[in-house]
C-alpha positions as MATLAB code, in Angstrom:
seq = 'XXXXXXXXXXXXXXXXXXXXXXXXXXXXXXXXXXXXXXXXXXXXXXXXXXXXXXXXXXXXXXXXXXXXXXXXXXXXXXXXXXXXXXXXXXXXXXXXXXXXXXXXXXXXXXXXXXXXXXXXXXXXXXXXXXXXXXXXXXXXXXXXXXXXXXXXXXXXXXXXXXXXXXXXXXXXXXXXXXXXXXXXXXXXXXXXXXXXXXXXXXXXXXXXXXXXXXXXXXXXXXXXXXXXXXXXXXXXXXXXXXXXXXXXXXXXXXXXXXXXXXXXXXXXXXXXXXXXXXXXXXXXXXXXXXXXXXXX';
ca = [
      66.018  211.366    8.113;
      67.071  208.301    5.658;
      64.982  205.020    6.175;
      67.525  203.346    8.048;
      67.434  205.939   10.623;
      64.069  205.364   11.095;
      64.287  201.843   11.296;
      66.972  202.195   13.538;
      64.058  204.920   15.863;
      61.623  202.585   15.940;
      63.500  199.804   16.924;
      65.063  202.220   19.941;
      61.405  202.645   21.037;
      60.846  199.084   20.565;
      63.130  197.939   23.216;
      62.833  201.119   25.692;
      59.510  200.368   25.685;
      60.080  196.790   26.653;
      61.942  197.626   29.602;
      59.127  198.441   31.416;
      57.610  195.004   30.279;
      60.704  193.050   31.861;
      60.877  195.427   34.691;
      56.801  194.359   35.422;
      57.760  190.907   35.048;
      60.806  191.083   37.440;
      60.275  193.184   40.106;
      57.423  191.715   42.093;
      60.147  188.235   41.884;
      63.369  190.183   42.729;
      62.357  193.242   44.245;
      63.678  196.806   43.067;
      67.274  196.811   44.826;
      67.880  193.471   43.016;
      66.790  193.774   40.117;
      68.121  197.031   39.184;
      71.703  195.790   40.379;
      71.668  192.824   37.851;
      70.189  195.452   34.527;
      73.225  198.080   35.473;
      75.733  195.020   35.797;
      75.166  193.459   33.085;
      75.009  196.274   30.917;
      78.039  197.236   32.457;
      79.815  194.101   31.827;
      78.067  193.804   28.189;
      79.543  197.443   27.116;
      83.038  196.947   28.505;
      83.352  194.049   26.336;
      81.734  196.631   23.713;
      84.991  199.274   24.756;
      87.434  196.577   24.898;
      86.122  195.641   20.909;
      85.737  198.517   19.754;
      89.324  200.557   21.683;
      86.918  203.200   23.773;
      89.046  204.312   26.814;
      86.643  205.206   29.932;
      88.733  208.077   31.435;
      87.783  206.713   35.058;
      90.416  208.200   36.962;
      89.887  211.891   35.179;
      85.582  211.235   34.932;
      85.076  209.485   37.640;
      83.224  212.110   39.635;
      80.912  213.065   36.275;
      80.053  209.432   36.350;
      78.783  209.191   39.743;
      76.605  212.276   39.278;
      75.488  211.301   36.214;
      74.673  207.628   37.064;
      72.955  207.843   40.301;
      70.505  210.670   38.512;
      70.193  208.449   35.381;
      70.310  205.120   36.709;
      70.451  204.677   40.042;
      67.954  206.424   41.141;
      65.451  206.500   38.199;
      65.640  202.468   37.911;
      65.253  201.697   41.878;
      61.980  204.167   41.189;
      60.960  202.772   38.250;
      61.352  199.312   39.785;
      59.744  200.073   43.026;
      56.615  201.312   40.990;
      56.580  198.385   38.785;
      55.233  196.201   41.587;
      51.777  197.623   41.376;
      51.727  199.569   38.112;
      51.105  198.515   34.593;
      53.751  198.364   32.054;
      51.706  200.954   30.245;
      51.625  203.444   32.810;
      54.845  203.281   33.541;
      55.841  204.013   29.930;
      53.226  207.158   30.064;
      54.962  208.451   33.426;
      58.559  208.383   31.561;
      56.899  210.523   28.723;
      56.937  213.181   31.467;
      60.616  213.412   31.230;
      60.892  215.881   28.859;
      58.853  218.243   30.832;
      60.234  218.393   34.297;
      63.296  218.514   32.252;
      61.926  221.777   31.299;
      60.861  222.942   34.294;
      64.365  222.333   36.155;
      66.463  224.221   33.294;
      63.736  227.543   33.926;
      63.946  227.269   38.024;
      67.671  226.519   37.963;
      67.988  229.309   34.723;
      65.891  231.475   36.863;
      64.192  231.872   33.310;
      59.739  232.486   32.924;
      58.740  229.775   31.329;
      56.871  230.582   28.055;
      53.482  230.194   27.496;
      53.918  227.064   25.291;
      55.895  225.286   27.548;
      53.288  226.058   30.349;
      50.582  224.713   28.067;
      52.262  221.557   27.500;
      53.498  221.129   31.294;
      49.524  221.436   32.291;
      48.844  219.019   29.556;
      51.119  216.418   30.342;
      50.090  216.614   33.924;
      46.547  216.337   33.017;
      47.099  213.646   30.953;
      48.757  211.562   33.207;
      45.761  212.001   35.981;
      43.461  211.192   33.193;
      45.301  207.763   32.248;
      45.557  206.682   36.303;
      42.555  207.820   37.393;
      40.763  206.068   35.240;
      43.231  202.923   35.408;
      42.270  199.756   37.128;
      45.590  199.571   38.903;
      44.996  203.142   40.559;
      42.749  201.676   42.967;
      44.844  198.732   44.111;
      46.408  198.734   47.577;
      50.185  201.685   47.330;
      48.937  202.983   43.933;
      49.546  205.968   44.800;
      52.745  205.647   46.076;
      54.198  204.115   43.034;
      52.503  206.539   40.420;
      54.426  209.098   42.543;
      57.474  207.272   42.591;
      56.789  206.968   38.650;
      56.925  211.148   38.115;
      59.821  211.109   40.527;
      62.101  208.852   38.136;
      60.640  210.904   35.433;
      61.777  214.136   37.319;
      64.973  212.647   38.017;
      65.980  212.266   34.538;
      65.345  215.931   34.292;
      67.921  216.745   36.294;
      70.385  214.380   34.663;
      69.754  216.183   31.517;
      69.665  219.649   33.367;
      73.213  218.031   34.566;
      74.545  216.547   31.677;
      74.312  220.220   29.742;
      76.445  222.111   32.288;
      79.198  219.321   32.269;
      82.200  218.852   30.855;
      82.132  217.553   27.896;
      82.506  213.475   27.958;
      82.431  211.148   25.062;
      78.897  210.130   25.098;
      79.980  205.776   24.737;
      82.095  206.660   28.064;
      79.121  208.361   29.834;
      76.933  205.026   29.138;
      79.496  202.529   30.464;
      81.234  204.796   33.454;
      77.654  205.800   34.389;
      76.511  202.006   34.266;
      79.556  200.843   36.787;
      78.686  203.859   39.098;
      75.261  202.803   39.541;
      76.547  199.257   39.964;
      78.092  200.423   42.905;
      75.585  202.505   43.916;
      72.612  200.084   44.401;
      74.790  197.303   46.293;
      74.259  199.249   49.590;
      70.558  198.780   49.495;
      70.637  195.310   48.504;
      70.125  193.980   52.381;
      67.621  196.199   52.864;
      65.503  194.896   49.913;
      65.733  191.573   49.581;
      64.389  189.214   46.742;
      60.695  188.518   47.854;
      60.933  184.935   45.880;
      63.421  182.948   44.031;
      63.071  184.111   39.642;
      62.574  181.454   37.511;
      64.408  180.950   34.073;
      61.760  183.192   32.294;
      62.186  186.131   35.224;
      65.800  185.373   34.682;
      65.853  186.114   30.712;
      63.513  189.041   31.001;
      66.145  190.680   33.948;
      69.034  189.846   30.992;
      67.387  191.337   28.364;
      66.291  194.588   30.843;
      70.714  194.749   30.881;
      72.176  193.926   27.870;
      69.421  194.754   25.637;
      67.304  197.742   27.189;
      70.382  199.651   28.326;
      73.284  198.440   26.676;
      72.401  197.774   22.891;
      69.811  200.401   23.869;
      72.470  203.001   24.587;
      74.106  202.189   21.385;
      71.809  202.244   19.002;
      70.567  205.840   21.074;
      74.626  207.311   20.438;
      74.812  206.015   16.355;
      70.832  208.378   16.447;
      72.368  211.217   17.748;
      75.718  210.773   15.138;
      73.700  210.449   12.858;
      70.673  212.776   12.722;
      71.073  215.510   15.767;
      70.083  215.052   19.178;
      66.962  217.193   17.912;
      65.757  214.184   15.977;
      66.976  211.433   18.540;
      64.117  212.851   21.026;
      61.576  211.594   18.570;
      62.219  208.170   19.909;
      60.316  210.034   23.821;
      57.237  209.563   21.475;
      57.287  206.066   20.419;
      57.844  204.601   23.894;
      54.674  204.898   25.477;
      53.301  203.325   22.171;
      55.840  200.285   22.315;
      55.099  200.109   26.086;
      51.666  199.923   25.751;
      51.274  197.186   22.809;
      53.994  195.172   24.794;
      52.138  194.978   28.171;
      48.756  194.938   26.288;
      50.375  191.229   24.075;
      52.442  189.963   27.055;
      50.957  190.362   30.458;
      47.200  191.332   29.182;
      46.889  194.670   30.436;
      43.651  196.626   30.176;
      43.182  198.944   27.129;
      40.776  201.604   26.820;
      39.919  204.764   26.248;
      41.590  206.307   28.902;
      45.053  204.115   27.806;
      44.843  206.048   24.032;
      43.504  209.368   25.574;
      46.030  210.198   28.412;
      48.870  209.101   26.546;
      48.077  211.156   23.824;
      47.223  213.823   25.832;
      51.252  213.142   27.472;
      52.896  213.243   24.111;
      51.268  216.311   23.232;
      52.331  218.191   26.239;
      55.419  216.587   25.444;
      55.875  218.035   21.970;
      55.087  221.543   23.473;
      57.901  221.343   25.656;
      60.143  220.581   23.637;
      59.519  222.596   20.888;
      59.162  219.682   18.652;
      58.020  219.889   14.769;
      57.485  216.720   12.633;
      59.380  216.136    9.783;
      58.107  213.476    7.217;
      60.211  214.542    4.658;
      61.442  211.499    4.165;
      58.513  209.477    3.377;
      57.903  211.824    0.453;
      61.029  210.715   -1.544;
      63.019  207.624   -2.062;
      65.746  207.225    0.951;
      69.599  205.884    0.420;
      70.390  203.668    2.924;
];
């Protein structure tokens, strides 16, 4: 992987992992329903301006079916979840819970597969489990008042994704920039339904405002960008590296920002996540490149 690439990783984890920052900082203001409807507007208006620039047809009347599927399993859904929880859970647990993605990703495509799952991935399932339990139940927030609620509701985004990716392997074949923005209007349309039945708790300021702007444009439609030019550029295989650097960006973000607790727990249960993680997925680290000089 050159050094750009990496650059270009790290800064991908950077801003995933401040989603669940912005999505801590908005949804106890806007409420899930709300909030979620302005991050998949906006980054549906931002990357229609992108396909306008840059010529990218959407294929809505031939797609538009694969783009429903596809965005209330990878957006609609996930976010309202991911939202919901972020009323009473840390930005750091909620960037540990995603971590689980991978796994229950794993565990769809050997149920639906009808497939044993091997030994390793059955390691790293128990292990990302156990990890998780270790980081909440040890976690301040565990205790407060629908915890448990929203650390379920956590998983359940996380599980959802699974089955987008279970989903998106079995599908037809769509240009991965049109997946991003047709997916992005679907869930547009998706959320608006629930929007009377959750309304904004309290009226956002201008800082609630510019975090629920940069949860759009920046966490899902630069985001999405900079994910596609990965996956041109180094595999898919190498992409997933970036499932590994969110909890870390996610943790030092809520830990600067909003003063979340750190401790033991926070390092051990996310480690014990990534691990479980890396199992499942079959993942090897490559340093390769910090051994010899990189062309940019």
């Amino acid at each position: 992987m050159k050094a750009a690439d990496s650059l270009r990783l790290i800064l991908l984890a950077a801003i995933w992992g401040a989603s669940f920052l912005f999505m801590r900082i908005g949804a106890p203001v806007l409420g899930p329903a709300v909030l979620i409807e302005y991050r998949v507007g906006s980054a549906a208006v931002f990357l229609a301006v992108i396909g306008f620039v840059l010529k990218k047809p959407l294929g809505l009347r031939q797609h538009w079916q694969h783009f429903m599927v596809l965005g209330f399993f990878n957006s609609t859904l996930p976010f309202m979840l991911y939202a919901y929880a972020a009323t009473s859970l840390s930005a750091s647990v909620l960037s540990v819970l995603n971590a689980t993605s991978p796994i229950w990703s794993a565990l769809i495509a050997a149920v639906w597969s009808r497939h044993a799952m091997a030994p390793r991935t059955l390691l790293g399932l128990v292990l990302g489990l156990g990890g998780v339990a270790l980081l909440v139940g040890f976690d301040h927030v565990s205790t407060q008042a629908g915890a448990g609620v929203a650390i379920c509701a956590g998983l359940l985004a996380a599980f959802c994704y699974g089955i987008a990716t279970t989903y998106a392997k079995s599908a037809k074949a769509v240009e991965p920039f049109a997946n991003a923005h047709g997916s992005m209007w679907a869930a547009a349309l998706m959320v608006l339904p629930a929007l009377p039945f959750f309304p904004a708790p309290a009226s956002p300021s201008v800082g609630v405002m510019a975090a629920v702007l940069a949860l759009g444009v920046l966490c899902s439609g630069v985001a999405f960008l900079l994910y596609f030019r990965l996956i041109h550029d180094v595999g898919a295989t190498s992409a997933l590296t970036v499932t590994f650097l969110i909890p870390v960006f996610g943790i030092l973000w809520g830990c600067l920002f909003l003063g979340e607790d750190f401790g033991w727990h926070t390092v051990a249960g996310s480690s014990i996540v990534i691990v479980g993680t890396a199992l499942v997925t079959g993942f090897r680290p490559s340093l390769a490149w910090l051994r010899k000089p990189a062309s940019v």
